[in-house]
N, C-alpha and C positions, 0 to 999 in steps of 0.2 A: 260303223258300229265298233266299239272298244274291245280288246279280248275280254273282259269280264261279263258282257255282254254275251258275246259269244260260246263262253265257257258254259252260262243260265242255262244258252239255248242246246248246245250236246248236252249237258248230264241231266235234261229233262225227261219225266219219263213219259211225254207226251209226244209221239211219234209226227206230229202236226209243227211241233216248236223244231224237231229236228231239218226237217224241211226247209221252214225259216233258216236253220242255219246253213246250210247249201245253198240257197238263195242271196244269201248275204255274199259270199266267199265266189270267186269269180272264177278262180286258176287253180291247175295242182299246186302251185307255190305258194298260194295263199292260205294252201290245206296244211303245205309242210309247215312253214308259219306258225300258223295258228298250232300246232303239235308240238313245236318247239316251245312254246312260249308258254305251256302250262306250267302252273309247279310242279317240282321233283315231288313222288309222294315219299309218304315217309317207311322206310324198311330197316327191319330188325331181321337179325343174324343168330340161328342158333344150329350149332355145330354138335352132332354126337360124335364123337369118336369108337369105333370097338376095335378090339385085336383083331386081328386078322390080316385080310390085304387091306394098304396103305397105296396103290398105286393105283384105284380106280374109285372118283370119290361121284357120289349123286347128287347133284343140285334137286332140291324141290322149293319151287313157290310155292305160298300156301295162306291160304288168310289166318292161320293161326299152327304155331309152331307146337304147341300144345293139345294133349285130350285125345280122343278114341281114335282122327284123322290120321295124326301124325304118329301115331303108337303105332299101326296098323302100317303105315307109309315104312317106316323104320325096322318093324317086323320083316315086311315083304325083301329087305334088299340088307338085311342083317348077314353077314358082318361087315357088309359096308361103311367105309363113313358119309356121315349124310351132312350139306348146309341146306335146313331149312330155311328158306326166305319170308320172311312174313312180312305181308301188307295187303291192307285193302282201304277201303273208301273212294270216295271223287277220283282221287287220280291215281288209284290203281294203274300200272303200265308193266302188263306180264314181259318184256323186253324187258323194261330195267332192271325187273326182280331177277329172271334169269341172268341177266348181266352182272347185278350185286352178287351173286350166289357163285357167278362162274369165278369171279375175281378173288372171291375168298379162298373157293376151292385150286387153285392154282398158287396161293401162296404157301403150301402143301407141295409143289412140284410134283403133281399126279402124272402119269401117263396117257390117261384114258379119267374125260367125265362125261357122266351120265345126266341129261336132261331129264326131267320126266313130272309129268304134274301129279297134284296131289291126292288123285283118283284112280290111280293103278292098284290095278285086281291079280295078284299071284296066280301064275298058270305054273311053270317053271320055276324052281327054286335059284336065288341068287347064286348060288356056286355053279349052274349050270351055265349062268350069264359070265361068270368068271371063267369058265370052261372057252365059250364061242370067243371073248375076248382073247386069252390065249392062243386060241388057232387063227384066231385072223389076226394077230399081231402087228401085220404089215400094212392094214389097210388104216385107210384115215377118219371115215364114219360107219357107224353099223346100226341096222335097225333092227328090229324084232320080226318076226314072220309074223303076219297078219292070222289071227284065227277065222275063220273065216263059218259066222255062223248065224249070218243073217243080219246082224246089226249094222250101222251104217259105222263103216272106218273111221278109226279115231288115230292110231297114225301107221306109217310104210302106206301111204294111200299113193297108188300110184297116179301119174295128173301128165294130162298135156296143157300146153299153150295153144290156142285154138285161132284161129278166122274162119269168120264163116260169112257167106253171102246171101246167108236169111236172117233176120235178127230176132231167132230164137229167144232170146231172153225178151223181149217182148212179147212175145205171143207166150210164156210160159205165164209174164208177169202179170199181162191181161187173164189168163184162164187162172191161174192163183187169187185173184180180186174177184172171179165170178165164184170159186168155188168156197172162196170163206168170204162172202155178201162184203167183204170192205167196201167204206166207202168214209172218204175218199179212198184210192184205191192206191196205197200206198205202198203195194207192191209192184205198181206202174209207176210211177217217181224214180227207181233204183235205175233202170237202163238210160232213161231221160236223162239225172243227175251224171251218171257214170259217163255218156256222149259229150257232157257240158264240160267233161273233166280228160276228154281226147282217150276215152277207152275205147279201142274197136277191137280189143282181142278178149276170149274170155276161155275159161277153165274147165277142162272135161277128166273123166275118168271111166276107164276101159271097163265093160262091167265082168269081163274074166279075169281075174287079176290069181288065179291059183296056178302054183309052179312056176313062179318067175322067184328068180336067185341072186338078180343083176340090174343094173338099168338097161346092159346089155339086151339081156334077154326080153326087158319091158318095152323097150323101142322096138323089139322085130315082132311082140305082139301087136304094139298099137299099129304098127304099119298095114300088119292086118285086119286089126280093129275097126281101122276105117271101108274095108270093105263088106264088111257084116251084115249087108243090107237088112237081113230077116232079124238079126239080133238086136240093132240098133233102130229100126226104121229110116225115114229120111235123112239124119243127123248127117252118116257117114259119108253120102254123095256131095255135099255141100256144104262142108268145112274140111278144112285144111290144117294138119298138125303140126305146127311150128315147134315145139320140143318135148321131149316126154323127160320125168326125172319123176324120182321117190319122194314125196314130202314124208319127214317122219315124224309130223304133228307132234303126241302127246310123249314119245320117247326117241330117244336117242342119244347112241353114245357115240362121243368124240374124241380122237387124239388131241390130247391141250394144244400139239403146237396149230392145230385148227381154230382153236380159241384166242394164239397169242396173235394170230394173224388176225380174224372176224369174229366181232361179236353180235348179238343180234342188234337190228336196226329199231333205234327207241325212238321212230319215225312215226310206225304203227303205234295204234291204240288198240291193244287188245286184238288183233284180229290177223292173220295173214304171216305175221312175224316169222311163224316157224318156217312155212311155206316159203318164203322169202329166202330163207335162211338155207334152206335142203336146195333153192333153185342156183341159187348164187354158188351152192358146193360143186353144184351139176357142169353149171359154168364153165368153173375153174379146173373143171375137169381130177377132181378128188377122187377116191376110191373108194365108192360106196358099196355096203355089202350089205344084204339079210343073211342073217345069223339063223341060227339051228335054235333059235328061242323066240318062246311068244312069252304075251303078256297083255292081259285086256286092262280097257279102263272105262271108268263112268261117262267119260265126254261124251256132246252129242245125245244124250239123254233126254234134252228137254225140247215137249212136242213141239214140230213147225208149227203150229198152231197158235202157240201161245202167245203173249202179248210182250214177255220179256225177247225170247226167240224173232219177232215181229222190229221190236228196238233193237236186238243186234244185227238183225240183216241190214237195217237202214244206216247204220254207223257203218259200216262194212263199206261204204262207197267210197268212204276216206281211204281207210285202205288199200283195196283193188285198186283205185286211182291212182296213188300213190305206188303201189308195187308197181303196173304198166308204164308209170311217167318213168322210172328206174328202167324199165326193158325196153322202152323208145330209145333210152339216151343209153342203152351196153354199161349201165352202172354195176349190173350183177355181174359182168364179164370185165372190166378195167375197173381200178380205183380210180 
């Protein structure tokens, strides 16, 4: 089958054609491939400038750089400067956008940029984010403190690498397909696909995650974690914690020369990138801190349920695929 072919069958939004494509493609090499070989999509650059500080600038992606979004984006982290990145369509690839965005932002010679998407909700005023940056000066990534109010984390989510010698995601994926009547049962497909693709590790998160300050401190809870037996049920006796680190999904700020070294991996499609990106800092052993600030955001909003939610999980195998072929082979640990 031709990549144009192939390309039909991802951007359909018939979870059935997606399958087909999995079917087609053999190896994770044939995933990365096919990821490379898409068009560049297309992105536009628009840069506010305000007085103020000049040494910590915010990247946002954004399908439109214009209008009540980005008014409201720009409010929130004012007197910052901001490079909105605008793009959407087919080949939307939220890595490249942040990539175009960081590149800009650096030809500024900032100190400190800030990642963050275009659905960030003001808890804390920007001068307060100027504030935490100040006092950790020495450190190389910083997240925000999680609010912690019920909603499902959208970023500082803390995460292990997991083994485990029950294959949970099977028997989630089975009781997921009885509990929303699918059929085919398309949430059975995901672990099948993801074995075809040599994943045998997969991703947990601790469900205490209040008063941790460190990764330090997050590894000696998970160490814990895993014996929780009443908290967690069976999980904890029968998997194994291969690393814990901070993803810091929807935000995060970084010293540029963190930038001048790693950008994000425009391998992924939309999915994993950040994560990817927070594991590889873990790695390398960076200096990652939560900060004395929060900051909510809309991600994660749209019900497991739905039918769009239903198509991101199923694309999501390229990625996971693809991030674990990278942790078989120490790519997040060596270039």
């Amino acid at each position: 089958m031709n990549v144009e072919d192939l390309e039909s069958l991802w951007s359909s939004t018939e979870p059935i054609d997606l399958l087909r494509f999995y079917n087609e493609i053999q190896t994770v090499t044939d995933l990365i491939r096919f990821s490379r070989s898409r068009p560049p999509p297309h992105i536009s650059l628009r840069t506010l400038r305000f007085t103020g500080v000049d040494k910590i600038v915010v990247v946002v992606p954004t399908r439109s750089a214009v209008g009540r979004t980005a008014n409201y984006i720009a409010n929130v982290f004012s007197p910052l400067p901001i490079v909105f990145v605008e793009s959407a369509g087919r080949y939307f690839n939220y890595s490249k956008s942040v990539n175009a965005g960081v590149k800009e932002a650096l030809t500024g010679d900032p100190d400190w940029v800030v990642v963050a998407n275009d659905d960030m909700v003001e808890v804390d005023p920007a001068r307060k984010l100027v504030e935490q940056i100040n006092k950790n000066w020495d450190a190389d990534c910083l997240l925000a403190r999680p609010n912690i109010t019920g909603r499902p984390l959208v970023h500082t989510v803390p995460c292990s690498v997991t083994r485990s010698i029950v294959p949970w995601d099977w028997i989630i994926a089975f009781t997921d397909a009885l509990t929303y009547g699918e059929f085919p049962p398309f949430s059975v497909s995901i672990p099948y696909y993801l074995r075809k693709y040599g994943v045998r590790h997969s991703f947990r998160s601790p469900v205490d995650i209040e008063g941790f300050s460190s990764v330090k401190e997050l590894v000696r809870k998970e160490r814990f974690y895993y014996f929780r037996k009443i908290r967690q049920g069976p999980y904890n006796l029968l998997e194994s914690c291969c690393r814990s680190f901070l993803n810091a999904g929807d935000f995060g700020v970084y010293r540029s020369s963190v930038f001048r070294k790693h950008m994000y991996d425009e391998v992924f499609i939309n999915g994993y990138e950040d994560m990817d990106f927070s594991f590889l800092l873990s790695c390398r052993n960076y200096d990652i801190r939560v900060m004395d600030f929060q900051i909510e955001s809309g991600g994660g909003s749209i019900a497991p349920t739905s039918r769009l939610r239903r198509l991101h999980e199923i694309r999501q195998v390229l990625n996971i695929s693809y991030f674990f072929y990278k942790n078989r082979n120490e790519l997040h640990s060596y270039d």
